[in-house]
TIPA-47311 format. One record per residue: x, y, z of N, C-alpha, C, CB in turn; residue in one letter. Coordinates in pm, whole numbers, padded with zeros to 5 digits, always signed. Glycine has a CB too. Example, Ala and Ser with C-alpha at 12.3 -4.5 7.8 and 13.67 -1.06 7.14 Angstrom:
BEGIN
+01319-00569+00780+01230-00450+00780+01320-00330+00780+01131-00447+00905A +01285-00225+00708+01367-00106+00714+01290+00003+00787+01408-00060+00572S 
//
This chain:
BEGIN
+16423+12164+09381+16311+12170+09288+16290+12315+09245+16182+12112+09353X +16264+12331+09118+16258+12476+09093+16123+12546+09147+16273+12500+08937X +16135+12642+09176+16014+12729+09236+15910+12777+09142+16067+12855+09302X +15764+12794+09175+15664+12812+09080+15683+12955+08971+15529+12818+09170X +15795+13029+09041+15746+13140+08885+15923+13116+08860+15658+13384+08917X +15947+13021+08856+16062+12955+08775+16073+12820+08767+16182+12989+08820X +15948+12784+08664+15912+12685+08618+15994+12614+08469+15781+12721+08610X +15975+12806+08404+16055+12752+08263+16201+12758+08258+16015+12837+08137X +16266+12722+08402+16389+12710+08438+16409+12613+08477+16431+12779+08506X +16318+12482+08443+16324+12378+08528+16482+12290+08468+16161+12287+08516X +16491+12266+08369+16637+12255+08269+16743+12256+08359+16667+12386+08155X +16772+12390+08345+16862+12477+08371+16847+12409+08523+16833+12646+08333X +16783+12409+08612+16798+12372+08786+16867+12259+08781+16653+12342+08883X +16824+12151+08663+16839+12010+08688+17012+12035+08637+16715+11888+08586X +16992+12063+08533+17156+12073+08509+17232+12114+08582+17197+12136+08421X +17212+12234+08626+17323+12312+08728+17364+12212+08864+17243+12475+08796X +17196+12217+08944+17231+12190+09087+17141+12069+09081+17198+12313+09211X +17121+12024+08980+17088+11867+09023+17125+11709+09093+17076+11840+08945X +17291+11732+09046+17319+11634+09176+17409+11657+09275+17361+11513+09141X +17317+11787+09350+17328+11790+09496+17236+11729+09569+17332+11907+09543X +17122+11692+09430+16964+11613+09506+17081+11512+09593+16806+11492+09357X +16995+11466+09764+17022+11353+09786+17129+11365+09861+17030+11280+09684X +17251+11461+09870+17335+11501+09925+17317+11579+10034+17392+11540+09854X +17417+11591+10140+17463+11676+10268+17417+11777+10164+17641+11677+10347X +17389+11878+10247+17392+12092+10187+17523+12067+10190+17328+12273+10314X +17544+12094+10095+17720+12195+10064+17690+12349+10037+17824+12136+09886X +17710+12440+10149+17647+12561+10104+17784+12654+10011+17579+12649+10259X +17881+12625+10099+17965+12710+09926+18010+12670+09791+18096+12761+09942X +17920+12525+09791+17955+12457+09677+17785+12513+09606+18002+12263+09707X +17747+12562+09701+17591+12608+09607+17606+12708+09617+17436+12581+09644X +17678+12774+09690+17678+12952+09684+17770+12965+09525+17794+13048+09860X +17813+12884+09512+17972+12930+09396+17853+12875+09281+18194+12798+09410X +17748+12743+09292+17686+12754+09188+17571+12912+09137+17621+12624+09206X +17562+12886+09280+17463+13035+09243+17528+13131+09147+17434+13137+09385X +17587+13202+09256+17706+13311+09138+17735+13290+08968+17880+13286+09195X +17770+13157+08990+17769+13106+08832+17689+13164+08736+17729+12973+08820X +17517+13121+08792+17352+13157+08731+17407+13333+08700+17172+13132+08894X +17429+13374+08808+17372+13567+08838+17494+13620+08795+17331+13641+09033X +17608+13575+08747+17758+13644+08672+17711+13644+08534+17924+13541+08684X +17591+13543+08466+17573+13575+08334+17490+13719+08286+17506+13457+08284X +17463+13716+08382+17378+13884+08360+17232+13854+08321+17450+13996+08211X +17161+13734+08310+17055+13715+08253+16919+13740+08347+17070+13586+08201X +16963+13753+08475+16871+13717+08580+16900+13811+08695+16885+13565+08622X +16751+13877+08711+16727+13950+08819+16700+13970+08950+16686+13980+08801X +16731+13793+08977+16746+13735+09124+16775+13595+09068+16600+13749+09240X +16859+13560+09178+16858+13418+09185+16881+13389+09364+16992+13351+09072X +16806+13278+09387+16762+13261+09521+16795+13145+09568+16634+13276+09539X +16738+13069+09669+16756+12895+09742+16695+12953+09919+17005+12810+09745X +16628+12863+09943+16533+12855+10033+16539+12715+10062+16404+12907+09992X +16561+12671+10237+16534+12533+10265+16378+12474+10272+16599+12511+10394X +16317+12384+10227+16191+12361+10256+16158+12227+10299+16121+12393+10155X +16023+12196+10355+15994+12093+10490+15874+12019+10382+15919+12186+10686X +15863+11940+10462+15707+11848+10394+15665+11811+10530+15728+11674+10271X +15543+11768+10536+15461+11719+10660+15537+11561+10709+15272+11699+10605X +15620+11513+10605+15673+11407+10644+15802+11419+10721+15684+11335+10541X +15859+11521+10731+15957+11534+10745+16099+11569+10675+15945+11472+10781X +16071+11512+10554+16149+11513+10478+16201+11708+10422+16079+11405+10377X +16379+11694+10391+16369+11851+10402+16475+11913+10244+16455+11909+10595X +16419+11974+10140+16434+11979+10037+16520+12123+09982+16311+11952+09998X +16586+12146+09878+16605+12259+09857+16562+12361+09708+16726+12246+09886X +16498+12450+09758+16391+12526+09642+16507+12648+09576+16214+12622+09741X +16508+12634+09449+16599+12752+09334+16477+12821+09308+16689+12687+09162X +16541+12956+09312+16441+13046+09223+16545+13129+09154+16322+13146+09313X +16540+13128+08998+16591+13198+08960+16458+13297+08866+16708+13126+08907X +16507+13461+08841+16394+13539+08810+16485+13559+08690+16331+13668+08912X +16409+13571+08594+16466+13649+08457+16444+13804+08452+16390+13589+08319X +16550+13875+08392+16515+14020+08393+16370+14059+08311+16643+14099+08323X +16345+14143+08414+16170+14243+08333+16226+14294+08217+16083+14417+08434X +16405+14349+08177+16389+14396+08068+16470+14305+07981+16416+14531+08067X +16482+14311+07887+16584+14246+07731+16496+14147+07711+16773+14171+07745X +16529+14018+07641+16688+13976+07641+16814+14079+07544+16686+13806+07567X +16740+14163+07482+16806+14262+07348+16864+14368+07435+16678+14339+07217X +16938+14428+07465+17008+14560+07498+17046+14623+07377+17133+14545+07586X +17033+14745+07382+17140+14860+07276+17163+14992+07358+17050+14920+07105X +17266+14998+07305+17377+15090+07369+17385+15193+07214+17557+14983+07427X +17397+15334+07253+17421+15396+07148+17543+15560+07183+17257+15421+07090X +17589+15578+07121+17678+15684+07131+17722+15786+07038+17769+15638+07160X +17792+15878+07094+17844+15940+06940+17968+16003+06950+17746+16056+06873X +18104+16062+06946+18218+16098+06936+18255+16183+06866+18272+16029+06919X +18353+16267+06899+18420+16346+06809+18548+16368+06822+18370+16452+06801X +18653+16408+06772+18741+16412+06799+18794+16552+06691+18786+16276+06802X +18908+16673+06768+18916+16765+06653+19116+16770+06684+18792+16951+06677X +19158+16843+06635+19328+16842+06647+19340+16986+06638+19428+16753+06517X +19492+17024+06630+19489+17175+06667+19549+17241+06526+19592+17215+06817X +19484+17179+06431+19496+17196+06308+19369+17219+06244+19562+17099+06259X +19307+17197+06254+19158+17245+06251+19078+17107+06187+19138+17402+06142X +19157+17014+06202+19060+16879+06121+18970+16826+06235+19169+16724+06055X +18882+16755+06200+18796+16719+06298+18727+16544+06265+18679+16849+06297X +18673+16441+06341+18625+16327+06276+18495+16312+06364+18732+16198+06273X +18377+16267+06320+18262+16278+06405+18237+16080+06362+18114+16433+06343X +18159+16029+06459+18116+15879+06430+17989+15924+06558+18265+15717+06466X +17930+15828+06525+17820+15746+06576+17774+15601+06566+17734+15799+06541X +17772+15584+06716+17806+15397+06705+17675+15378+06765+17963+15304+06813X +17652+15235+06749+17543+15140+06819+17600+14999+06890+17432+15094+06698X +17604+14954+06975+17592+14822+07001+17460+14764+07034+17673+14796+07096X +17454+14651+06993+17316+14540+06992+17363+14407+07097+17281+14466+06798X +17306+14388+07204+17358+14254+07252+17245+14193+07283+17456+14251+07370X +17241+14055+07193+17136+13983+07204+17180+13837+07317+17090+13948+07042X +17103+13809+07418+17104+13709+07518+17034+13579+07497+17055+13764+07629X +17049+13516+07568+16906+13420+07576+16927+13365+07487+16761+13469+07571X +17021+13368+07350+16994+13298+07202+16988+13150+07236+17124+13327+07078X +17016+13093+07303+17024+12950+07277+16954+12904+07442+17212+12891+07233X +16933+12774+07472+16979+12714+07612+17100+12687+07685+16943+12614+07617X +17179+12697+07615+17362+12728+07658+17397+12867+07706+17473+12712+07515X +17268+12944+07700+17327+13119+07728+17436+13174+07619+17421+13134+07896X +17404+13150+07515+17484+13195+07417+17484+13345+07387+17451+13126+07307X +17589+13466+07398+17513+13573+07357+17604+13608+07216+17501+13698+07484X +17501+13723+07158+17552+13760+07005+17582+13889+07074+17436+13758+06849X +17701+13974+07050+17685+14129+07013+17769+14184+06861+17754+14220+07155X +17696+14301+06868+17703+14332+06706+17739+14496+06768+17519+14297+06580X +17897+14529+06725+17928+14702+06751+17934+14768+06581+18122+14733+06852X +17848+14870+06626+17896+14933+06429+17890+15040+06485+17782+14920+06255X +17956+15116+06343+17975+15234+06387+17955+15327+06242+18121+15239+06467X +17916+15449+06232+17930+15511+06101+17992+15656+06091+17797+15514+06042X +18040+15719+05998+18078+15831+05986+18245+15879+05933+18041+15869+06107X +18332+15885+06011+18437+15929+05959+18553+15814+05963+18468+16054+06028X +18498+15698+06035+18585+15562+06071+18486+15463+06110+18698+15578+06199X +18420+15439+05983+18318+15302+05981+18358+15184+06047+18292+15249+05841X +18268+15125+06105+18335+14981+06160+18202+14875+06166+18417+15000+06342X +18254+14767+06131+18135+14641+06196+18257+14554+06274+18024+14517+06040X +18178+14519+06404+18208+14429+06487+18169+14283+06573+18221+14492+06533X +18186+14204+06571+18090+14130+06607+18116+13984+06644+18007+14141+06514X +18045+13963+06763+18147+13801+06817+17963+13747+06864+18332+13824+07028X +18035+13587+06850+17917+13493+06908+17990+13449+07005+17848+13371+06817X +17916+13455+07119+17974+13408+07219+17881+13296+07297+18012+13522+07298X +17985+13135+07294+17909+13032+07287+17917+12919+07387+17926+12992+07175X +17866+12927+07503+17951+12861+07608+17890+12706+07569+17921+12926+07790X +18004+12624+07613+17987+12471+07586+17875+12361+07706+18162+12415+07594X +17891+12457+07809+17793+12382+07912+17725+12498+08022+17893+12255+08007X +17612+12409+08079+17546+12508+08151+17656+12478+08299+17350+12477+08163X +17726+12442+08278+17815+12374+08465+17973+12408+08405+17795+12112+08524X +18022+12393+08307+18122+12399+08307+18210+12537+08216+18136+12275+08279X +18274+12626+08267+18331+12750+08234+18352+12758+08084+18460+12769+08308X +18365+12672+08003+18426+12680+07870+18361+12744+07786+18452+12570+07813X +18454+12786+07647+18311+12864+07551+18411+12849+07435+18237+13069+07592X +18356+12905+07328+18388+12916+07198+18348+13058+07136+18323+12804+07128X +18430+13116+07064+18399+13226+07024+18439+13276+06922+18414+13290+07091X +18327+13264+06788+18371+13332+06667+18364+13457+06659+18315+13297+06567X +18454+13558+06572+18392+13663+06529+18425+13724+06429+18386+13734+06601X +18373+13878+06418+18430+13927+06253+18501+14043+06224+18321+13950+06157X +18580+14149+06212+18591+14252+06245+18613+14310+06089+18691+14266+06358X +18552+14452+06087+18598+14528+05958+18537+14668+06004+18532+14462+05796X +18684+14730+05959+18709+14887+06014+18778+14927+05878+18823+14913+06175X +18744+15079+05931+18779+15188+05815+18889+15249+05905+18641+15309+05759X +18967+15298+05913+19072+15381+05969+19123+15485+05903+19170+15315+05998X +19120+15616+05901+19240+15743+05896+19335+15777+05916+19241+15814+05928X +19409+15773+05852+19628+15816+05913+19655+15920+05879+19783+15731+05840X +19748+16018+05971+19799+16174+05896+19947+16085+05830+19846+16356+06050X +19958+16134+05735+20098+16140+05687+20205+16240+05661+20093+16098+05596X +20293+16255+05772+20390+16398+05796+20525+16379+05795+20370+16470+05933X +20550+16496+05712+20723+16423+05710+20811+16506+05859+20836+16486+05507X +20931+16518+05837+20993+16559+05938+20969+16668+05984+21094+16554+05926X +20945+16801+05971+20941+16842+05994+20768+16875+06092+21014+16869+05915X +20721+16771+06079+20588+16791+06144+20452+16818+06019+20610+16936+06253X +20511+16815+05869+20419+16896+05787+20294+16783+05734+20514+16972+05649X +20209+16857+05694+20078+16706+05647+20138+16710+05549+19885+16710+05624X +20141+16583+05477+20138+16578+05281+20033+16506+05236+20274+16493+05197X +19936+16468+05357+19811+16357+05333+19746+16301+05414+19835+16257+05278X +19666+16221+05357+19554+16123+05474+19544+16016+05384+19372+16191+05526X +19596+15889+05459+19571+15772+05414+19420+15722+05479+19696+15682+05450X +19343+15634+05390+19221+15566+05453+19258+15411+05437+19067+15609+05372X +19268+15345+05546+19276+15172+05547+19228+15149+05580+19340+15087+05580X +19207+14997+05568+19051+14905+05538+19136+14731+05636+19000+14872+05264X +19086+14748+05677+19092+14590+05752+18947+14491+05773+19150+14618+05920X +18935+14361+05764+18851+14253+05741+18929+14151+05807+18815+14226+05594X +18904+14102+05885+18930+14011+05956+18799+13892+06056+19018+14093+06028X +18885+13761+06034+18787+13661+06134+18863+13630+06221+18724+13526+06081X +18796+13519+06301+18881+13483+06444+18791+13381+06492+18904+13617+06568X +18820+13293+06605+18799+13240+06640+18906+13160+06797+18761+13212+06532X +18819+13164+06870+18873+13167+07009+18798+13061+07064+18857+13305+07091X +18843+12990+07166+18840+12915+07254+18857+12935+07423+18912+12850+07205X +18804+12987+07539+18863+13018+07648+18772+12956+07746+18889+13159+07662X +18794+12988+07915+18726+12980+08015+18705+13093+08094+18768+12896+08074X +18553+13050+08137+18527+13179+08230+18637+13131+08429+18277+13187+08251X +18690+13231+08449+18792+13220+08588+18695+13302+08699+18978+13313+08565X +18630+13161+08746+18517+13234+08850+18455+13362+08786+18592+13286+09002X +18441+13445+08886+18352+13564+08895+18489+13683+08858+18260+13580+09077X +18570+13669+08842+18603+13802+08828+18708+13796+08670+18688+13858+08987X +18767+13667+08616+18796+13721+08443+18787+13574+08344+18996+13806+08421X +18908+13568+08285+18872+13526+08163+18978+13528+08078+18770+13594+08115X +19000+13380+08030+19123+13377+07903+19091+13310+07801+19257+13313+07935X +19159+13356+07658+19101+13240+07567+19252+13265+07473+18909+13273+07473X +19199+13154+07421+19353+13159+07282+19244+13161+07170+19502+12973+07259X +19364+13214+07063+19231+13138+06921+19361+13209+06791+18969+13264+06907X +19313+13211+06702+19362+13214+06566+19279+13363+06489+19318+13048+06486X +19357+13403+06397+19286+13543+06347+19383+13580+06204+19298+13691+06490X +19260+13565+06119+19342+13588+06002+19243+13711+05888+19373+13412+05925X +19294+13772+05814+19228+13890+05723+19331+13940+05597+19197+14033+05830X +19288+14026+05564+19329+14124+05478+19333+14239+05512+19273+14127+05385X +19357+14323+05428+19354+14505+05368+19413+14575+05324+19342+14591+05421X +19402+14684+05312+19453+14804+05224+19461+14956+05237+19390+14798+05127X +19529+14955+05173+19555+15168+05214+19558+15237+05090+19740+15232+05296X +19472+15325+05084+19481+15409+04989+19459+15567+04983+19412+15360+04919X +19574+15617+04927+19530+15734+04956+19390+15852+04921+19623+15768+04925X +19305+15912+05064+19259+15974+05059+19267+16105+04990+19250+15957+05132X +19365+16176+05068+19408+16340+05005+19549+16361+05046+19309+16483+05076X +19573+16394+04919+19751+16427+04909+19822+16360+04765+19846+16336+05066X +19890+16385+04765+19958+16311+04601+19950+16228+04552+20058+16287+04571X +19878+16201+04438+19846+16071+04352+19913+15982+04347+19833+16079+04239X +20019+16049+04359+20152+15920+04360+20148+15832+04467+20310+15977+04375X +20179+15883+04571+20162+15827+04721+20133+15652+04643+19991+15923+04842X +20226+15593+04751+20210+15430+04727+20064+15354+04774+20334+15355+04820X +19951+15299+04727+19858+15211+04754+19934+15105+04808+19775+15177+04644X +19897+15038+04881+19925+14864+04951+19798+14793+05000+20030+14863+05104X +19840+14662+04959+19769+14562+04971+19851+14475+05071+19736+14506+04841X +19780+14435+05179+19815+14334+05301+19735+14255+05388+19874+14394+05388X +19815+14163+05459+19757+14008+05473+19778+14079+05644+19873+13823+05394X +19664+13988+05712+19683+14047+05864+19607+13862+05952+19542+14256+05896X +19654+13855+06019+19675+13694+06074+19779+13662+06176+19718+13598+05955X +19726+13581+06253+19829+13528+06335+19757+13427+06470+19920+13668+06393X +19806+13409+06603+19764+13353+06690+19750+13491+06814+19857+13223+06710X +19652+13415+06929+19660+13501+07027+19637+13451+07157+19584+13596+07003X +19654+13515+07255+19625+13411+07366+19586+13609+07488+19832+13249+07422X +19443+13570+07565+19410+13688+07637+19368+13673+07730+19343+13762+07596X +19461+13739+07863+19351+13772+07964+19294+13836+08043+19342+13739+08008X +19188+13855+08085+19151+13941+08153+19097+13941+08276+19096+13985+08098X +19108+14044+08383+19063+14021+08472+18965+14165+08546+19175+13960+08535X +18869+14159+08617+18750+14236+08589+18681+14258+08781+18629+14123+08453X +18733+14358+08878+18635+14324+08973+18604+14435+08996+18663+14248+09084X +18559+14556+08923+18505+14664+08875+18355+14633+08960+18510+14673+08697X +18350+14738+09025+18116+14757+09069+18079+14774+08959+18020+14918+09173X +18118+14849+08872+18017+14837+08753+18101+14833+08637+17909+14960+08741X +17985+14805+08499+18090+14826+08382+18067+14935+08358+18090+14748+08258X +17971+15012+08419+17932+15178+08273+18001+15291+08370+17683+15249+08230X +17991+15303+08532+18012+15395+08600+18088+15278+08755+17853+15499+08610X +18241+15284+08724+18269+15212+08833+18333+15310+08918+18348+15093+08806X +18303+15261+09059+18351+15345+09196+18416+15309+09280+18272+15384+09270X +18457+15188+09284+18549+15088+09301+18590+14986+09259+18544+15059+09365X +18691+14905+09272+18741+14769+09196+18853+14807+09114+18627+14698+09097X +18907+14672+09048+19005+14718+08946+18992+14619+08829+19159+14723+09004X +19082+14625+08761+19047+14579+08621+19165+14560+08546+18960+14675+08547X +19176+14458+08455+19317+14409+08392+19359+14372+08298+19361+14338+08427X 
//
């Protein structure tokens, strides 16, 4: 039964660990559900406590806590990069990750970036059940990119600027607690044109598409500052 200051989790209890009602304790079949709840990142405890009634009868209490902060995170940064030529490129990015969007734990994040290599980025990430690993995942990508163009001898004759736009769409499962694979499809456009250097220089127009299949694997202590674990 869900616990009193996780009431508006009552859903979510019934779905997850609801038919263990009635059953033997299976405790690592509830420990592995637990983990499940507290791997999404949404929640700032999640708990289970055995409890009694005057009858005898003997029950098991979920508490799951939602974090004091979000559901919205932003992340912000800034970069530079210079060469030993004296060129230099400065950006400043944001990420936005919105949680909570749905009752499925759906999350949105949105990466942009501005300055010398513009970018928008951005995936919905959409899991199919509150019990079962699967998800769906659209997204969008469009970047600005910079190229030196040097001939043999090492010399500049230019800077190309290309443009890519691309969608996608993926399908995968979450692999327990530590990664993650998905396949999906990805198709776009773009173009190159020259920035600085000879008028002549060839413009192109191109098609960018194909299939993919990814995976990853993740048992890092942290994502921002890790001190142990590894990652794949």
């Amino acid at each position: 039964r869900p616990g009193e200051q996780s009431q508006s989790e009552a859903k979510r209890i019934e779905a997850v660990f609801g038919d263990l009602a009635g059953k033997p304790l299976d405790r690592p079949e509830l420990q592995q559900r637990l983990a499940s709840q507290y791997r999404i990142d949404d929640f700032e405890s999640v708990d289970y406590r055995i409890v009694g009634s005057g009858s005898g009868e003997r029950g098991l209490e979920i508490d799951l806590r939602r974090k004091s902060w979000g559901p919205a995170f932003l992340r912000l940064g800034v970069g530079v990069e210079m060469d030993y030529e004296g060129g230099a490129t400065a950006n400043a990015a944001a990420q936005l990750r919105l949680t909570q969007v749905n009752a499925l734990d759906a999350e949105w994040i949105i990466d942009g970036q501005i300055g010398e290599e513009p970018k928008l980025q951005t995936e919905f990430y959409q899991p199919l059940s509150l019990r079962l690993p699967y998800f769906i995942a659209p997204g969008f990508r469009y970047e600005q990119t910079t190229l030196q163009l040097v001939n043999d001898e090492g010399q500049r004759l230019g800077r190309y600027r290309t443009r890519d736009t691309e969608v996608s769409l993926a399908v995968g499962a979450e692999l327990s607690n530590w990664g993650e694979v998905r396949a999906g499809l990805r198709r776009g456009d773009g173009s190159s044109r020259v920035l600085i250097g000879d008028p002549g220089l060839p413009n192109t127009e191109f098609d960018l598409g194909g299939a993919f299949v990814n995976f990853g694997y993740d048992r890092l202590d942290s994502g921002y500052f890790p001190k142990q674990g590894q990652a794949f």
